[in-house]
Backbone bond lengths (Angstrom), bond angles and torsions (degrees), N, CA, C in turn:
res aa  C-N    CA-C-N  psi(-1)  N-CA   C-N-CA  omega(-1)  CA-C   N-CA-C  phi
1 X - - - 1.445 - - 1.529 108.31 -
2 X 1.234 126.20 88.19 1.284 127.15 153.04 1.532 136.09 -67.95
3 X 1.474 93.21 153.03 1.855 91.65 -167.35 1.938 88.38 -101.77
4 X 1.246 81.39 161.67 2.047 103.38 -175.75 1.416 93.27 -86.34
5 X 1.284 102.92 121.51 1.489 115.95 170.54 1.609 109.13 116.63
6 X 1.216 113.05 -35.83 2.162 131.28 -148.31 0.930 94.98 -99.41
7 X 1.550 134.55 139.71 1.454 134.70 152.86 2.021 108.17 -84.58
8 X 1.583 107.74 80.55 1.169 125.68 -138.44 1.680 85.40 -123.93
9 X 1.520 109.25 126.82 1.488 99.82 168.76 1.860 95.64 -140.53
10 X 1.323 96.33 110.35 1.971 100.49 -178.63 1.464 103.39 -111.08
11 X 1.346 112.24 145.10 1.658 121.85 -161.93 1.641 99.14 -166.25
12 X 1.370 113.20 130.44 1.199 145.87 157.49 1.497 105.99 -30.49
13 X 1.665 124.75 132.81 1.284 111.21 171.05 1.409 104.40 -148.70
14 X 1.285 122.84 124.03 1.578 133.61 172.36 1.288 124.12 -113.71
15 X 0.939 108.79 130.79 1.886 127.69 178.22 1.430 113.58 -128.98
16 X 1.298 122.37 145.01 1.935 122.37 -172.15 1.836 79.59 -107.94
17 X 1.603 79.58 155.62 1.847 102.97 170.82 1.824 99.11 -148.17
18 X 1.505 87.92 121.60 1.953 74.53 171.33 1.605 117.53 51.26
19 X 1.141 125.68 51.61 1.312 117.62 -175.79 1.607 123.35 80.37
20 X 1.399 96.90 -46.59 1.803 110.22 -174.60 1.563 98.85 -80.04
21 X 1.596 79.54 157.94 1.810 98.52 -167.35 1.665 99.24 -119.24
22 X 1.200 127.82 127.57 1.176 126.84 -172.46 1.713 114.99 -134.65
23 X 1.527 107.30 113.97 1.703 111.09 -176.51 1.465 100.23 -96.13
24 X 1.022 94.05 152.18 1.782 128.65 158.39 1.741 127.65 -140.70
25 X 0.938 76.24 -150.41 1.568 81.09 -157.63 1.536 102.15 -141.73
26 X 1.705 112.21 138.49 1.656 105.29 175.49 1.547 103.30 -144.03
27 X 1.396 108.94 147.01 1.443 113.52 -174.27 1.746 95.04 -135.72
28 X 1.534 102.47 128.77 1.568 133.36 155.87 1.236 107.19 -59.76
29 X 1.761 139.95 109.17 1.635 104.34 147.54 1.776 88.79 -140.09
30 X 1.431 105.63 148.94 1.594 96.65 -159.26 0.817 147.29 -28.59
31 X 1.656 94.12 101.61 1.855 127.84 -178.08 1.192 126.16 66.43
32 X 1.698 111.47 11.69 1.777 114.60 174.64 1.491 79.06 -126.27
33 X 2.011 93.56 128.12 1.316 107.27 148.59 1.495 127.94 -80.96
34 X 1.562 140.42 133.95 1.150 143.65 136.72 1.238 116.01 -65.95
35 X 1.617 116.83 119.51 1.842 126.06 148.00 1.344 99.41 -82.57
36 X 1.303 126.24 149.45 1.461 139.44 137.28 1.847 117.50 -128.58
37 X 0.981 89.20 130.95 1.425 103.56 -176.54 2.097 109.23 -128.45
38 X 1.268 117.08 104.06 1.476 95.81 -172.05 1.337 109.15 81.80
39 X 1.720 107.87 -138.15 1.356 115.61 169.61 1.542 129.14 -115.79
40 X 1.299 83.48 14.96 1.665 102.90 -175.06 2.105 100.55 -105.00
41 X 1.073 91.41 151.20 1.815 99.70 -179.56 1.766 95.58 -164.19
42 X 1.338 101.65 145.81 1.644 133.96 165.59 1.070 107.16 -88.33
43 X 1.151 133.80 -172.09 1.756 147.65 162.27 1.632 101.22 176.04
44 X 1.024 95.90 140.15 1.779 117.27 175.99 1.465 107.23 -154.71
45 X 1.707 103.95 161.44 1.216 106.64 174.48 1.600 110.36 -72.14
46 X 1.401 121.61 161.17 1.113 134.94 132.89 1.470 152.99 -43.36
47 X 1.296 122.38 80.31 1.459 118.68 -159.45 1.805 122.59 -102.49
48 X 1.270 98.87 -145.97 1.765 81.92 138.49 1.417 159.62 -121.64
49 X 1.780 91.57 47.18 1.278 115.54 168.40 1.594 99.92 -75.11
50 X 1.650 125.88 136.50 1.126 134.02 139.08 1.306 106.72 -13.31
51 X 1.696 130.83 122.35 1.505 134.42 148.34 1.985 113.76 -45.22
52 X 1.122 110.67 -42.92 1.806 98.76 168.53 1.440 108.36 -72.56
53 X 1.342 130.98 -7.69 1.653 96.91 176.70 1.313 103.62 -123.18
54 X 1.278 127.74 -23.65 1.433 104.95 145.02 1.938 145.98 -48.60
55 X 1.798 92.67 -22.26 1.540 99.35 159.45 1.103 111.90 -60.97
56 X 1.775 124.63 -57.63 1.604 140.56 -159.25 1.493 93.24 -62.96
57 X 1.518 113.07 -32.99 2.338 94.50 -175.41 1.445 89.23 -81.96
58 X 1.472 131.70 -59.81 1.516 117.93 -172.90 1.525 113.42 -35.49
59 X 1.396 113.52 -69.90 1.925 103.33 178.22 1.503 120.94 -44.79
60 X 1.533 113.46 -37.63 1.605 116.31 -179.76 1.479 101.14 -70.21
61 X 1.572 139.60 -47.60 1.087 132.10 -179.40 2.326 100.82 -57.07
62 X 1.155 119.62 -69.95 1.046 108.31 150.95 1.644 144.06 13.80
63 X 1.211 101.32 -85.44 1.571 126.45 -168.96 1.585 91.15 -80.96
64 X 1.809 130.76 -57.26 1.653 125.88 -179.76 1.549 89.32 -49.01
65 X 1.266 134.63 -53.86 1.557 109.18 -150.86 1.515 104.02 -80.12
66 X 1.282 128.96 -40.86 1.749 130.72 167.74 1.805 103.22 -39.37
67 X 1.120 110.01 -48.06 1.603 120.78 -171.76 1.038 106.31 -54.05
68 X 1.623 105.17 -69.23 1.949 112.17 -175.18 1.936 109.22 -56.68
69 X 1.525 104.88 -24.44 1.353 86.32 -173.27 1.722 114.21 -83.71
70 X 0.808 106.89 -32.24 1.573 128.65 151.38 1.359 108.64 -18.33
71 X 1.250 103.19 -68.38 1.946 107.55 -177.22 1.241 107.80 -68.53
72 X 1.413 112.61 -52.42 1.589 107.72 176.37 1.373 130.41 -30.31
73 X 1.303 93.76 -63.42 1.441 119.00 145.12 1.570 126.73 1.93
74 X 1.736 79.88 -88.13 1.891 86.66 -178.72 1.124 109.57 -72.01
75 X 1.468 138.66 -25.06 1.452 146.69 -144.97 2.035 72.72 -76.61
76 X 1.064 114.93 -70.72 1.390 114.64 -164.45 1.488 126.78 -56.85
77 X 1.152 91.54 -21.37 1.790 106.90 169.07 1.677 107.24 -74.23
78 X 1.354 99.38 -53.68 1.687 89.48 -178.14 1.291 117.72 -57.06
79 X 1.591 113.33 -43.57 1.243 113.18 174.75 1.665 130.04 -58.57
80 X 1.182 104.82 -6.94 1.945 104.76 173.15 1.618 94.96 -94.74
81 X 1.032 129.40 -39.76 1.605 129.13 168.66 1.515 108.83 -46.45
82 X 0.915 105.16 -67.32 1.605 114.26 -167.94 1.578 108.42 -14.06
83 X 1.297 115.44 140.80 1.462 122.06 177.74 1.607 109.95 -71.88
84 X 1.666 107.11 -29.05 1.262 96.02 -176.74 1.646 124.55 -95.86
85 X 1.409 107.56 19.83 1.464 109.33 -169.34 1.359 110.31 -99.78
């Protein structure tokens, strides 16, 4: 899906984690890729890594840090529950 005017190239991107399947989204615009996933997104330049597998590490860098914060997360929730705290 290109935009009128942009040398703009946006494309669908999926990677599995643990069973789960997780899309995003990646946009070309000169030589820095954007991931967005949610409300979180990476961006790096463009080198000569392939544009698809530099999307697939941007979403995996992505999705590990949403993940870990996630646990953090609960780890701290359980812990105000906890009977013994």
């Amino acid at each position: 899906m290109a935009r009128k005017g942009k040398n703009v190239d946006s494309r669908e991107i999926v990677i599995d984690r643990d069973g789960k399947t997780f899309t995003g989204r990646y946009e070309v615009t000169r030589g820095i890729i954007t991931v967005t996933y949610g409300f979180n997104s990476r961006t790096t330049q463009v080198g000569g890594t392939p544009v698809e597998i530099l999307a697939r590490q941007l979403l995996s860098e992505i999705v590990n840090t949403d993940r870990s914060e996630e646990r953090r997360v609960g780890k701290e929730c359980r812990s105000r529950w906890s009977p013994y705290h």
